[in-house]
C-alpha positions as CSV (number, residue, x, y, z in Angstrom):
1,X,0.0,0.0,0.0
2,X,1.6,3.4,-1.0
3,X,1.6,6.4,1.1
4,X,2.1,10.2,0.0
5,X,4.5,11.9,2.8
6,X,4.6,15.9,2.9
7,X,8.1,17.0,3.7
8,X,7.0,20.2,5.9
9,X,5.0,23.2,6.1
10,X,7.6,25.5,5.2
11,X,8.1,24.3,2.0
12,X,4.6,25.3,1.2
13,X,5.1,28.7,2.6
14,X,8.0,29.5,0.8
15,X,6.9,29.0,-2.7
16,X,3.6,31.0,-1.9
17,X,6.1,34.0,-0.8
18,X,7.1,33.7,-4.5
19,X,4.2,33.8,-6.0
20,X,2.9,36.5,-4.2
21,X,5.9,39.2,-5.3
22,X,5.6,37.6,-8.6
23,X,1.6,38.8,-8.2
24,X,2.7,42.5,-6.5
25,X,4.9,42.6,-10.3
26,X,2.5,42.1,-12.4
27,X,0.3,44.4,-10.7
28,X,2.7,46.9,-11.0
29,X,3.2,46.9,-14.6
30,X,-0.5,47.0,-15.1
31,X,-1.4,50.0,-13.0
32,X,1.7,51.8,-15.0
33,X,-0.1,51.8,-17.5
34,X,-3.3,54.1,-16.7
35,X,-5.2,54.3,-20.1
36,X,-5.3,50.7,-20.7
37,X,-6.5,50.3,-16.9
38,X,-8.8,53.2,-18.0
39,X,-10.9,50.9,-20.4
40,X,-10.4,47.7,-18.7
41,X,-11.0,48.6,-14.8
42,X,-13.8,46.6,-14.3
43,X,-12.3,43.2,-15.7
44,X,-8.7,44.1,-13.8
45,X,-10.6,44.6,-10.3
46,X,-11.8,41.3,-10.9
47,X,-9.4,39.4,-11.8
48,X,-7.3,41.3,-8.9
49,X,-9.9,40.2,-6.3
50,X,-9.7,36.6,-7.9
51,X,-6.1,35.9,-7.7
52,X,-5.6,38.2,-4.1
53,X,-8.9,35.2,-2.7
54,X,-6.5,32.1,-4.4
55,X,-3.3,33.9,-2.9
56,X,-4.5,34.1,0.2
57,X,-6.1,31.2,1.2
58,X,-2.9,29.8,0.4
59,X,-1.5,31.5,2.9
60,X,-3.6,29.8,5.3
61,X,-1.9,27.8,8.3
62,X,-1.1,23.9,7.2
63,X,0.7,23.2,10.8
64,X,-0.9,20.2,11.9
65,X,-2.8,19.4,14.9
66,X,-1.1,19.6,18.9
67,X,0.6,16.8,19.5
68,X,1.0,15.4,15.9
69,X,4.2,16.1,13.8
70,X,3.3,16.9,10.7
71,X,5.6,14.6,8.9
72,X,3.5,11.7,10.2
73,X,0.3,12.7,8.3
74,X,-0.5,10.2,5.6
75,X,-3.3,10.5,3.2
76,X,-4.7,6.8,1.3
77,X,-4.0,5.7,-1.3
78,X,-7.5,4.5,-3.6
79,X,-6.8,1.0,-2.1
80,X,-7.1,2.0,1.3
81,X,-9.8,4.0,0.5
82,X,-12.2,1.6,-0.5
83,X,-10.8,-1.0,2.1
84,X,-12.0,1.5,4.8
85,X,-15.4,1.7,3.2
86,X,-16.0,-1.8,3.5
87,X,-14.9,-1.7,7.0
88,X,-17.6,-3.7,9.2
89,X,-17.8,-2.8,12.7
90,X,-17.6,-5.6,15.1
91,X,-20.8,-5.1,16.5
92,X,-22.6,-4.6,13.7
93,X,-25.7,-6.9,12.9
94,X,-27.4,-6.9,9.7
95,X,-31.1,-6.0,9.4
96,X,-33.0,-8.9,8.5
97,X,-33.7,-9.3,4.8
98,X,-37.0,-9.5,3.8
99,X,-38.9,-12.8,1.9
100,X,-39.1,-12.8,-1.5
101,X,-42.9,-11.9,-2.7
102,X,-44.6,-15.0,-3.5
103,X,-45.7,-14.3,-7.6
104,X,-48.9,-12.5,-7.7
105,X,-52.2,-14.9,-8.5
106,X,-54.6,-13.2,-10.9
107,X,-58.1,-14.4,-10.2
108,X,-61.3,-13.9,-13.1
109,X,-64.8,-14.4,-12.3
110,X,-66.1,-16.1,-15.1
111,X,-69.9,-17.3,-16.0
112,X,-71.7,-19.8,-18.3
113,X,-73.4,-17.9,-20.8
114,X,-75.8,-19.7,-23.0
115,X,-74.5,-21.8,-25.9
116,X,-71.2,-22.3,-23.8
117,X,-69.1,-25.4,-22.0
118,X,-66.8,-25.0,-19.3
119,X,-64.3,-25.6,-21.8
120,X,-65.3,-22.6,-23.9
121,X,-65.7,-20.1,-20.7
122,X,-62.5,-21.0,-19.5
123,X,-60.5,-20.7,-22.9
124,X,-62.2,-17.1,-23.7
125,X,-61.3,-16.4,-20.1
126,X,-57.2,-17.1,-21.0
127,X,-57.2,-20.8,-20.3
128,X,-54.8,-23.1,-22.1
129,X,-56.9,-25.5,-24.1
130,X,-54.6,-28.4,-22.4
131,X,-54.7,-27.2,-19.1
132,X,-58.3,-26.1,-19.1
133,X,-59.6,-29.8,-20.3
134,X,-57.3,-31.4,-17.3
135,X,-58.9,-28.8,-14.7
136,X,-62.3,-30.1,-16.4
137,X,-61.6,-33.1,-16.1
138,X,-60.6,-33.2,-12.2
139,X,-63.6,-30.8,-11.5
140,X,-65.6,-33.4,-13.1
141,X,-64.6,-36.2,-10.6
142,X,-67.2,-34.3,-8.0
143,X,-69.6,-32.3,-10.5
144,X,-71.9,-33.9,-12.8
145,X,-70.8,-31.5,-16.5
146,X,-74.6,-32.0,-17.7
147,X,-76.1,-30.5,-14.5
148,X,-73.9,-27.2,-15.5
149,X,-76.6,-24.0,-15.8
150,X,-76.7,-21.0,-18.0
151,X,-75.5,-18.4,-15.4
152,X,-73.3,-20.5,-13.1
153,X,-69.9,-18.8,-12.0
154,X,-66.6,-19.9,-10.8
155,X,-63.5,-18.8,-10.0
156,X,-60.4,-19.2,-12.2
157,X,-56.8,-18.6,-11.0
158,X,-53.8,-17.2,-13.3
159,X,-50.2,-17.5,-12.5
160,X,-48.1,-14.4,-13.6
161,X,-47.2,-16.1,-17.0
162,X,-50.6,-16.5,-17.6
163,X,-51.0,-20.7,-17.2
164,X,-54.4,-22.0,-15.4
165,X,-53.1,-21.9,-11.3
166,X,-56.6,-23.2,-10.1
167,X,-60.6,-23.1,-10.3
168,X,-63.0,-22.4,-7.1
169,X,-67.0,-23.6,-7.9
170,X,-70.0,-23.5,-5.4
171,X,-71.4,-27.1,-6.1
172,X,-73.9,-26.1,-3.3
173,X,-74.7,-24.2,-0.5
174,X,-72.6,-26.5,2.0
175,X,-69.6,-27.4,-0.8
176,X,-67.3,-25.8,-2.8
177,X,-65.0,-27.8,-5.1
178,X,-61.6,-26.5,-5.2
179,X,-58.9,-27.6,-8.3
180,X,-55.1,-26.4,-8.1
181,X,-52.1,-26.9,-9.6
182,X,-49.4,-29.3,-8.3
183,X,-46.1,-31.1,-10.0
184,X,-48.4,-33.8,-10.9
185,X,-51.1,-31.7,-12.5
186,X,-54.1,-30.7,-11.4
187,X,-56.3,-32.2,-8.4
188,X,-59.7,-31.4,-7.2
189,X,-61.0,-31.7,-3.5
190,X,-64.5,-31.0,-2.0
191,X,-64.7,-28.9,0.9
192,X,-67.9,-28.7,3.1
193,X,-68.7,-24.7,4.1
194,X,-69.8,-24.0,7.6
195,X,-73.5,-23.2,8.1
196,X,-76.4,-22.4,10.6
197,X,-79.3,-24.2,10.3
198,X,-82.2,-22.5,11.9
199,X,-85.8,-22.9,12.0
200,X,-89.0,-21.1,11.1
201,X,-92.5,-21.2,12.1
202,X,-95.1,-19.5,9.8
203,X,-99.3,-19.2,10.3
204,X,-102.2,-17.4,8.7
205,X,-105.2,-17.6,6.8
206,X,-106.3,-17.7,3.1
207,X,-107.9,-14.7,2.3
208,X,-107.9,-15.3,-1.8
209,X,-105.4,-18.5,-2.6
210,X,-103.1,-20.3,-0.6
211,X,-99.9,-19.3,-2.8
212,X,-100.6,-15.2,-2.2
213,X,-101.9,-15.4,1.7
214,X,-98.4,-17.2,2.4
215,X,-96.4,-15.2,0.6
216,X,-98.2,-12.4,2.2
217,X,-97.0,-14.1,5.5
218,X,-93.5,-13.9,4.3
219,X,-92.6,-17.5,3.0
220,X,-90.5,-17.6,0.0
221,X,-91.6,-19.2,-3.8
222,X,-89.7,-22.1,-3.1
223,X,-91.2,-23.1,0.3
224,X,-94.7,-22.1,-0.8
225,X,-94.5,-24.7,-3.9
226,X,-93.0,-27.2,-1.8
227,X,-96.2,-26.7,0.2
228,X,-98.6,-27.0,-2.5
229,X,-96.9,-30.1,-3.5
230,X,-96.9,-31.9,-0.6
231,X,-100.4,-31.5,-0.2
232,X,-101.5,-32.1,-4.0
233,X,-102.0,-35.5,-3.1
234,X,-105.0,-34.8,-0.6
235,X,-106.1,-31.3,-1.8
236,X,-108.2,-30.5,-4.6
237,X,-106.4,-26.4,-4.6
238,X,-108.7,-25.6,-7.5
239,X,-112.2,-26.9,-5.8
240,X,-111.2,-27.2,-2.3
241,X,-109.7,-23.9,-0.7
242,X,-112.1,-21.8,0.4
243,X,-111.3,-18.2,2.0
244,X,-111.2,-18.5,6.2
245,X,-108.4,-21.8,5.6
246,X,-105.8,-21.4,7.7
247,X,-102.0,-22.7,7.0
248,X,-99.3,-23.2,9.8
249,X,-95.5,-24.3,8.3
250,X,-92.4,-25.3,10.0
251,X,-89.0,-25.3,7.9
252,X,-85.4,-25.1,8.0
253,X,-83.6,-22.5,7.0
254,X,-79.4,-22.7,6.3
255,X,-77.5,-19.5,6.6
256,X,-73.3,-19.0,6.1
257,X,-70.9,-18.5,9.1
258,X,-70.7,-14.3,8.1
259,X,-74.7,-14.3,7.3
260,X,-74.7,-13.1,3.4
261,X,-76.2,-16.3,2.2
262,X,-79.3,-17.8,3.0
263,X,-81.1,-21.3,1.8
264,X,-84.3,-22.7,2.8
265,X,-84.6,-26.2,3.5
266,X,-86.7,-29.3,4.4
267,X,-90.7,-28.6,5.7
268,X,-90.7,-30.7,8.8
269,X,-94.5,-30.0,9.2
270,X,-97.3,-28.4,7.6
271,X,-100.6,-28.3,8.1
272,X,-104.1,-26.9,6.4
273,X,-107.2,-26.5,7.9
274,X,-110.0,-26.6,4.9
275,X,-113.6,-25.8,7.0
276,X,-112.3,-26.9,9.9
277,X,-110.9,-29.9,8.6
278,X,-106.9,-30.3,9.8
279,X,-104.6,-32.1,7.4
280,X,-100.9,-32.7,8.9
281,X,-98.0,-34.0,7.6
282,X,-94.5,-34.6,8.8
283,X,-91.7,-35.1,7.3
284,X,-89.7,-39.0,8.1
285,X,-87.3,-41.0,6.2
286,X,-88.3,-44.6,6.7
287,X,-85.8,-47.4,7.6
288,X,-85.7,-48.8,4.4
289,X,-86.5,-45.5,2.2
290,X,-84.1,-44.3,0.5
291,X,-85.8,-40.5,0.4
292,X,-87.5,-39.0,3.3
293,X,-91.3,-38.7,3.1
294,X,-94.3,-37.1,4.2
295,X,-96.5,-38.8,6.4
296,X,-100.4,-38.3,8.3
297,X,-100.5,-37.8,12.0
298,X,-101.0,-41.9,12.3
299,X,-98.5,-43.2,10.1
300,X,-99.9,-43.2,6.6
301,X,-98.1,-41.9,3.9
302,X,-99.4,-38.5,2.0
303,X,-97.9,-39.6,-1.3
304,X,-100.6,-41.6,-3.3
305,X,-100.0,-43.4,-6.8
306,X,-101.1,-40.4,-8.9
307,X,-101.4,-36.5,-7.9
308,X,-105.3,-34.9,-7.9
309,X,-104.0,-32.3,-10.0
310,X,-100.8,-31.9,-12.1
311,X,-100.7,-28.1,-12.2
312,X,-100.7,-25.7,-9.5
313,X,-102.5,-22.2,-9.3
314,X,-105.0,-23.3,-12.9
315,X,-108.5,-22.8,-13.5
316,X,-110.4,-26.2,-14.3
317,X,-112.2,-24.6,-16.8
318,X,-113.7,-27.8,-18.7
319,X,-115.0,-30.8,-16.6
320,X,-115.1,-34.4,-18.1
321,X,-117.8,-35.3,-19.7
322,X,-120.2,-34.7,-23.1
323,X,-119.5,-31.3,-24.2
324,X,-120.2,-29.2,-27.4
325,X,-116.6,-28.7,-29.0
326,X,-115.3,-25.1,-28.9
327,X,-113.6,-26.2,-32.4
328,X,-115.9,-28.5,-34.2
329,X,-119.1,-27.1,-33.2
330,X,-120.8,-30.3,-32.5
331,X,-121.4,-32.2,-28.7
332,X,-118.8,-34.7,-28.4
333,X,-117.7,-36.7,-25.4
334,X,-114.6,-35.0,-23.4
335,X,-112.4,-37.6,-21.9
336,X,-110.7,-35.7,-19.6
337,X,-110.0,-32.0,-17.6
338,X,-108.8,-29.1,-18.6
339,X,-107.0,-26.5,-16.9
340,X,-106.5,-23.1,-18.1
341,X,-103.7,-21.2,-17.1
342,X,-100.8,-18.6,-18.3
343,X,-98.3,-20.2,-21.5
344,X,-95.4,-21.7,-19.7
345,X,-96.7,-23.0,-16.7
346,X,-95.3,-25.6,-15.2
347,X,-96.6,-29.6,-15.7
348,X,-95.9,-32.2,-13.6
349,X,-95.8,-36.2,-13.5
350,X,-98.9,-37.2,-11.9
351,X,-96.9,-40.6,-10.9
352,X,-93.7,-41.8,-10.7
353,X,-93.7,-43.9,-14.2
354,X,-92.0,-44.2,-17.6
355,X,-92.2,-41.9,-20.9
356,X,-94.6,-43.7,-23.6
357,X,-94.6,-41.0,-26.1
358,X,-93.6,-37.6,-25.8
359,X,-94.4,-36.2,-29.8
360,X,-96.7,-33.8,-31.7
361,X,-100.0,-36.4,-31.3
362,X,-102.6,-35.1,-34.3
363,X,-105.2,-32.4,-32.8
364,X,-103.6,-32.8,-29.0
365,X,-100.2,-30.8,-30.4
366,X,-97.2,-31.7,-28.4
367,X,-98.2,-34.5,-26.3
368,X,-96.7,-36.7,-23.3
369,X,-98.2,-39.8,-22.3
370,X,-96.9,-42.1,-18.7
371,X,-97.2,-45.7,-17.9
372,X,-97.2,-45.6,-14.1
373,X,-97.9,-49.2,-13.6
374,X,-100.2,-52.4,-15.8
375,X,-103.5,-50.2,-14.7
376,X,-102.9,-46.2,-14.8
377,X,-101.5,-44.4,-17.3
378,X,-101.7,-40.2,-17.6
379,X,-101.7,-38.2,-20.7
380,X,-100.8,-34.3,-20.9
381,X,-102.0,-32.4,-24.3
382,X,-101.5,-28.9,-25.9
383,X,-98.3,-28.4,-24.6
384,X,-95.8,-25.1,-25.2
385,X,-92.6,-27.3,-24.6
386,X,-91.5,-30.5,-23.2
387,X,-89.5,-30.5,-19.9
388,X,-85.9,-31.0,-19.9
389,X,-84.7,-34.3,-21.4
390,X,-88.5,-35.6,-21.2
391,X,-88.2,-38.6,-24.4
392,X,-89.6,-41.7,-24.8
393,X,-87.9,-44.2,-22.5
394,X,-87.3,-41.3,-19.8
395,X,-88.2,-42.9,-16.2
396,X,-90.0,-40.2,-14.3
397,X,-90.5,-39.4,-10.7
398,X,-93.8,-37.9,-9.3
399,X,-94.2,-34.3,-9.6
400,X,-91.0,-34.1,-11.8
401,X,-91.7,-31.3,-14.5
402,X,-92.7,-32.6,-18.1
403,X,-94.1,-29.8,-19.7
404,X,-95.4,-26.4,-20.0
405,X,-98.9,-25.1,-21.2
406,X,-99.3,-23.9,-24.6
407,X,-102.0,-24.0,-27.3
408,X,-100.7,-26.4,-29.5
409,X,-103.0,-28.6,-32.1
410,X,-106.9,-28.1,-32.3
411,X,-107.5,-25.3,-29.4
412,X,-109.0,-21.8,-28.9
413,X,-106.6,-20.6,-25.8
414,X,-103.7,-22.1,-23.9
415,X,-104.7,-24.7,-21.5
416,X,-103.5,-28.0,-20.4
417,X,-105.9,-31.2,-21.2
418,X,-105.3,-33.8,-18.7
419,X,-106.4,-37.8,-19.1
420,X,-106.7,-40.6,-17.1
421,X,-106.5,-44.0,-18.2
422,X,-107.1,-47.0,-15.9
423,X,-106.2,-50.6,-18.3
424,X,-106.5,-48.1,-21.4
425,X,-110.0,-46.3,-20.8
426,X,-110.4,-42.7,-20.2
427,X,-112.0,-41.7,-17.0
428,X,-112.9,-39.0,-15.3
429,X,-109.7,-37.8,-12.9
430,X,-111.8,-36.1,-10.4
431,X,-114.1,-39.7,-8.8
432,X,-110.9,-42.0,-9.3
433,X,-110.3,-44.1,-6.2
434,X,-106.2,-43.0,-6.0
435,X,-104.5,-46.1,-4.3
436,X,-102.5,-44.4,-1.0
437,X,-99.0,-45.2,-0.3
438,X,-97.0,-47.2,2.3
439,X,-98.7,-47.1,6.4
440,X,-95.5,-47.2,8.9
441,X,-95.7,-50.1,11.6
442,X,-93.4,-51.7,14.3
443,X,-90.3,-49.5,14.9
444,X,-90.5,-47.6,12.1
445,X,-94.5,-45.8,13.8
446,X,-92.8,-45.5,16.8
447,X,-89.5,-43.5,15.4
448,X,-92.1,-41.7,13.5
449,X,-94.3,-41.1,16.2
450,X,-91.6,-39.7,18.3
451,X,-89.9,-37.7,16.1
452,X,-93.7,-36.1,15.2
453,X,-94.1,-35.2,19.3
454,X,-89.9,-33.7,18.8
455,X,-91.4,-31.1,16.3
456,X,-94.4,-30.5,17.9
457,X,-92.4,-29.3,21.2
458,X,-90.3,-27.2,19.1
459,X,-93.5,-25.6,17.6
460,X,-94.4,-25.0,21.1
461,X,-91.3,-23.2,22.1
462,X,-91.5,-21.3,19.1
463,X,-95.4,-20.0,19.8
464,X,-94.2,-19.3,23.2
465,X,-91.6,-17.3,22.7
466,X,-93.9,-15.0,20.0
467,X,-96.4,-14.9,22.7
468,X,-93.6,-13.5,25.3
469,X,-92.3,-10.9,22.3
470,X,-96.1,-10.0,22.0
471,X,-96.9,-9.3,25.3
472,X,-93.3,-7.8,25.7
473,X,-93.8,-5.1,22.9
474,X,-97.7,-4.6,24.0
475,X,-96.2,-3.6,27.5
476,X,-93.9,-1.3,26.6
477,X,-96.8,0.4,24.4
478,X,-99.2,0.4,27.3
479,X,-95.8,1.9,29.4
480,X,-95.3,4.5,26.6
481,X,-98.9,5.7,26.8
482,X,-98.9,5.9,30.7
483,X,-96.2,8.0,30.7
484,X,-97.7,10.5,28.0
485,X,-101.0,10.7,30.0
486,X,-99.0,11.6,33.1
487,X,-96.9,14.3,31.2
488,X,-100.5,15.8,29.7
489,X,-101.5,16.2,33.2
490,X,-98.4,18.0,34.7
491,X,-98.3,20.0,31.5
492,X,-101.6,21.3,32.9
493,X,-99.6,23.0,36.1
């Protein structure tokens, strides 16, 4: 390592001795001469000021510091320099570097539009073709493809370079299927959402039709068709309500862990009360069922082989019966009801049963016709549209939709003409003896019976506790207006 050495400061003020008389010269020589000084003063002060500053700052003392000979001074070298720059204090400990920041995951909310797959959403959305099909095809393993509804959403995941990361899809209000991205490919699990399940209890009476008075009441669509349909095997809801009915329900009711979704559930009891008349069902799954059921206060079960009515909120507006033809002009015999109601309504399976024809039939337009069993059979005419997948072949469950009303074939208005046919014969739907379903016994009565008492305490509670509100908030009225009767009569002193 080099090292500069000055010799001493004597040196330094000797040669600046010179260069000041040299200076005082000059100075001389200039003044001397007054005309040229004459025209030039300005830029000759100047410069005289300039070198007089340079001159005597180096005059300045360079002795060095008490104590310190001056011929020990050393200035670095560039070597030293930068070793003394990297110099690292013993007790020095370095701040803590932070992670690296995991790559950034782009997520798209992306929804089935109608006319697409899950294969074309997800490629317009970005996808890989390649990696989209094997997302599909993991998805797949816990969500049936042909289920997959105009207006569904999911959520797709995108890695900084753009490749699939993942896919997130709400199979149903207590799963969500979850596909990601490891070395192996993709893989799918099923994860099960935390949820409340509450319960409701719902009264009143019909004051025009059962549908309106409940939702009046507060129930929602779903629960008031579930309603209807349970009880379509026992009411006659064109012939039989009558306004003064009354209606008490029972339900469950799901709701998410941070309360933003809600989803109504099972009816564990209904009842209607037709002129006085209770009907009750509860809800049981028997032992050897494989669905839960609806069952009478002693055990016998509501379903029946065919429904009274396969339309909800229609007007029968032609009995069976001899009839003059609205078309033909002439009296002719009518083998069967009609009900008139709005294009599009909904049709259901009278019976569980099997798809005989479902085809444009002559002067009935689009027509579906059910073998339940060797005796009955149900025929549904004039319709709009057939119900999804409805063929002939298709196995069909009671009160599964088939149709909608239309006016197809040889009609004045849209209406829906319903048959019955017992070993081939047309007859009149309204006086058929319908064969009931299953009657519980043994074990299987006294689960049911017990679990009906279970939900009958819990309707009990339930009344009890709106009784308490009701006298609670009455109370505090009658509170409210004692207090303003006393605060009139002091006003008056």
């Amino acid at each position: 390592m080099g090292i500069l050495t000055l010799n001493s400061s004597n040196c330094v003020r000797n040669k600046d001795m010179q260069n000041w008389k040299s200076t005082l010269k000059r100075l001389k020589n200039i003044l001397l001469n007054q005309n040229l000084l004459k025209k030039n003063q300005h830029i000759f002060i100047g410069a005289a000021l300039f070198i007089g500053g340079i001159t005597l700052g180096n005059l300045l003392d360079f002795s060095a510091p008490d104590g310190q000979n001056s011929e020990d001074i050393q200035i670095p070298l560039q070597e030293d320099y930068l070793d003394n720059a990297n110099y690292v204090p013993s007790d020095y400990t370095p701040a803590e570097s932070n992670p690296p920041e995991k790559a950034e995951i782009k997520q798209k909310k992306v929804t089935i539009k109608r006319g697409q797959g899950m294969m074309d959403v997800l490629v317009s959305s970005g996808a890989d073709r390649q990696e989209a099909y094997q997302a599909i095809q993991e998805l797949s393993k816990h969500f049936d493809m042909k289920k997959l509804q105009v207006g569904q959403t999911l959520q797709a995941s995108y890695d900084p370079s753009g490749s699939l990361a993942g896919l997130t899809m709400q199979k149903s209000f207590d799963h969500m299927i979850r596909v990601s991205r490891s070395e192996e490919g993709y893989e799918a699990a099923l994860e099960e959402l935390p949820s409340l399940k509450l319960t409701r209890h719902v009264h009143g009476v019909i004051e025009d039709s059962l549908f309106l008075s409940a939702y009046r009441e507060g129930l929602p669509n779903s629960v008031i068709v579930d309603m209807i349909r349970i009880f379509s095997f026992d009411v006659d809801f064109q012939r039989e309500i009558r306004k003064g009915d009354a209606f008490e329900i029972f339900y469950e009711r799901k709701m998410s862990e941070d309360g933003r979704r809600v989803e109504e559930g099972n009816i564990l009891f209904a009842k209607l009360t037709l002129r006085g008349k209770p009907i009750s069902l509860y809800r049981y799954k028997a032992e050897k069922a494989h669905f839960a059921d609806y069952f009478h206060e002693d055990g016998k079960s509501a379903k029946k082989a065919l429904m009274r009515t396969p339309i909800e909120g229609a007007r029968l507006s032609s009995n069976y019966g001899r009839r003059k033809h609205p078309v033909l002009g002439y009296t002719r015999m009518h083998k069967g009801l009609d009900f008139s109601a709005p294009t599009g309504t909904p049709i259901m399976a009278a019976g569980d049963g099997i798809v005989e024809r479902a085809s444009r039939y002559g002067a009935y337009g689009h027509y579906v016709r059910i073998r339940h069993n060797g005796t009955y059979k149900t025929a549904y005419a004039h319709l709009s549209k057939y119900g999804r997948g409805i063929k002939s072949g298709k196995r069909v469950k009671q009160g599964q939709i088939i149709g909608y009303v239309g006016a197809t074939g040889r009609v004045t208005g849209r209406h829906l003409h319903y048959e019955v046919m017992v070993n081939g014969k047309q007859v009149n739907p309204l006086r058929l003896k319908i064969p009931t379903g299953i009657t519980l016994a043994g074990q299987d009565k006294q689960n049911f019976l017990a679990l009906a008492g279970d939900v009958n305490d819990q309707i009990s509670i339930k009344k009890q506790n709106i009784l308490l509100t009701w006298n609670q908030e009455v109370a505090m009225n009658d509170l409210d207006e004692g207090n303003r009767n006393i605060s009139h009569m002091f006003n008056g002193f």
